[in-house]
C-alpha positions as CSV (number, residue, x, y, z in Angstrom):
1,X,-136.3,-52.2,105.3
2,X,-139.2,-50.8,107.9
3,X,-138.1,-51.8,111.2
4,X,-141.8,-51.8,114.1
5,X,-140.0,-51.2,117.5
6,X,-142.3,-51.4,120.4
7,X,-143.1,-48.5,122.2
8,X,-142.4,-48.3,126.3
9,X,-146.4,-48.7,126.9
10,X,-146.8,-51.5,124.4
11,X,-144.2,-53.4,126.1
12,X,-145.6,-52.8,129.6
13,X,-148.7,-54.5,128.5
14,X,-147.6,-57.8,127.6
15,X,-144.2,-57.7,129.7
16,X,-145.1,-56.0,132.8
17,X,-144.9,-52.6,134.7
18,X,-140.8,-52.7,135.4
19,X,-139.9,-53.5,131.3
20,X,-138.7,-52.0,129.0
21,X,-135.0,-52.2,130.2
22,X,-133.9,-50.0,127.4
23,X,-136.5,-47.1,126.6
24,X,-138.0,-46.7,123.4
25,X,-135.6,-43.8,121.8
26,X,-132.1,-45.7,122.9
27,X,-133.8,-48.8,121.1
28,X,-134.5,-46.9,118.2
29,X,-130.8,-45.2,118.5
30,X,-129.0,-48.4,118.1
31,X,-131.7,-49.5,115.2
32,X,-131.1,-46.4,113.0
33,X,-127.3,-47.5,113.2
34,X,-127.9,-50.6,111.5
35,X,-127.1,-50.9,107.4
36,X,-130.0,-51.5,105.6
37,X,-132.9,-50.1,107.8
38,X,-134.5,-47.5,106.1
39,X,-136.9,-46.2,108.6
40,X,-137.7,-47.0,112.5
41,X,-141.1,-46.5,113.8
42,X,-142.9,-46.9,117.0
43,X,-145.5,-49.7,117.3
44,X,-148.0,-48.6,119.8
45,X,-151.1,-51.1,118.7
46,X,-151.4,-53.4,121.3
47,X,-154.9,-54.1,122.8
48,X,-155.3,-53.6,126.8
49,X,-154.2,-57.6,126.8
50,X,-150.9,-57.1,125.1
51,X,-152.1,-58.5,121.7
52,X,-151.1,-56.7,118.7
53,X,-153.3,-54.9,116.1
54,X,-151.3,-55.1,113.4
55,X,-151.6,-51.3,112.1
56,X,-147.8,-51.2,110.5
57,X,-148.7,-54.4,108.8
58,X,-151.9,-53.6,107.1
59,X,-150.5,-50.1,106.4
60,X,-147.2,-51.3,104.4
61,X,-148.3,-54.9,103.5
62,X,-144.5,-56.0,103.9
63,X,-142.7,-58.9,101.8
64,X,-141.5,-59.9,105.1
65,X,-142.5,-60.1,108.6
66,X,-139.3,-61.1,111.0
67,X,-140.3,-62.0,114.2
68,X,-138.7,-63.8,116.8
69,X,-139.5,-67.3,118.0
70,X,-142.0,-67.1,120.9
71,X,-142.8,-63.1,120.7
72,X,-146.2,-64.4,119.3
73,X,-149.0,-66.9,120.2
74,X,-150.1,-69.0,117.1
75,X,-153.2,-67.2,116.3
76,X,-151.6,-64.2,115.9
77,X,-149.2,-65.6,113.4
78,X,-152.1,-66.8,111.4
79,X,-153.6,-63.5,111.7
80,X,-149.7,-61.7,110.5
81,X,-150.0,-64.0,107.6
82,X,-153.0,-62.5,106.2
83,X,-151.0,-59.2,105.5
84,X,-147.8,-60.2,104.3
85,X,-146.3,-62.6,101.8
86,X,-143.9,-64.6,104.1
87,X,-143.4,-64.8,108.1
88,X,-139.8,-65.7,109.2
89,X,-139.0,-66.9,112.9
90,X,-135.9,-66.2,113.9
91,X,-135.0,-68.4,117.1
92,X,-134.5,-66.5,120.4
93,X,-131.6,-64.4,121.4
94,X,-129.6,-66.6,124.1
95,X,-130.3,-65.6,127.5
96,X,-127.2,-64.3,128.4
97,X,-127.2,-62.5,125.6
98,X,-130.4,-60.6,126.1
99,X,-131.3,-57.1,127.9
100,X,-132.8,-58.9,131.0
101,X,-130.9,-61.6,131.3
102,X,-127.9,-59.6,131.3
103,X,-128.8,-57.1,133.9
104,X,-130.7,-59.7,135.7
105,X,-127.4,-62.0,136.2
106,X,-125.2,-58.5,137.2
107,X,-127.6,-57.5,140.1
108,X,-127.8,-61.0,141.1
109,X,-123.9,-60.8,141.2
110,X,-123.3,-57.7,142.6
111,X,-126.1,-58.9,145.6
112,X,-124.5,-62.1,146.3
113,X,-121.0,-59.7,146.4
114,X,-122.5,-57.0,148.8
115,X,-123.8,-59.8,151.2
116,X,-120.3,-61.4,151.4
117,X,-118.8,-58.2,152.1
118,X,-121.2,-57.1,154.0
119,X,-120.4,-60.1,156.1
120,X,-116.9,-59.6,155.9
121,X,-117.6,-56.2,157.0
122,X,-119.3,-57.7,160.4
123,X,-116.5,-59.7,161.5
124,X,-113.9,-57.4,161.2
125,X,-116.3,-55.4,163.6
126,X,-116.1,-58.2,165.9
């Protein structure tokens, strides 16, 4: 299995200038752990308005694209088809399952906390 992980630039481009959460080589890490991957490499083909190129996919012609429900607009779909036999969409990891979702519901936490003890701490001045 040949496993496209987005580079840090390619993900700034269609998710904005404060993502990736995780940068490219921990991603990559934790891939390379996984049974049954064969080889990890970088997908840096995205146009200047986030839209992929599909390099790795003309280059190895996979059985198999996996992508995950939403990651693409329908054209580009289309367009995946044309290079591989079959395209399976896989639904989208639960929100609080996810990178982003995960750190965004901790700082959210952890600011709610510091402003009641921050409050906390003004009384007791009082």
């Amino acid at each position: 299995m040949v496993v496209g992980a987005d580079t840090d630039e390619a993900i700034r481009l269609y998710k904005g200038p404060l993502r990736p959460i995780v940068p490219f080589r921990e991603r990559v890490e934790m891939l390379t752990y996984q049974e049954g991957i064969n080889l990890v490499t970088g997908v840096p083909d995205v146009d200047s308005e986030g839209r992929w190129k599909y390099g790795l996919i003309k280059a190895i012609r996979p059985d198999v694209f996996v992508a995950v429900e939403g990651s693409y607009p329908p054209q580009q779909i289309r367009d995946i088809r044309r290079y591989c036999d079959k395209v399976k969409m896989l639904p989208r990891q639960a929100e609080d399952t996810s990178t982003s979702g995960f750190i965004e519901k901790t700082v959210k936490t952890h600011l709610k906390d510091m402003k009641r003890l921050g409050k906390n701490n003004e009384k007791r001045k009082e």
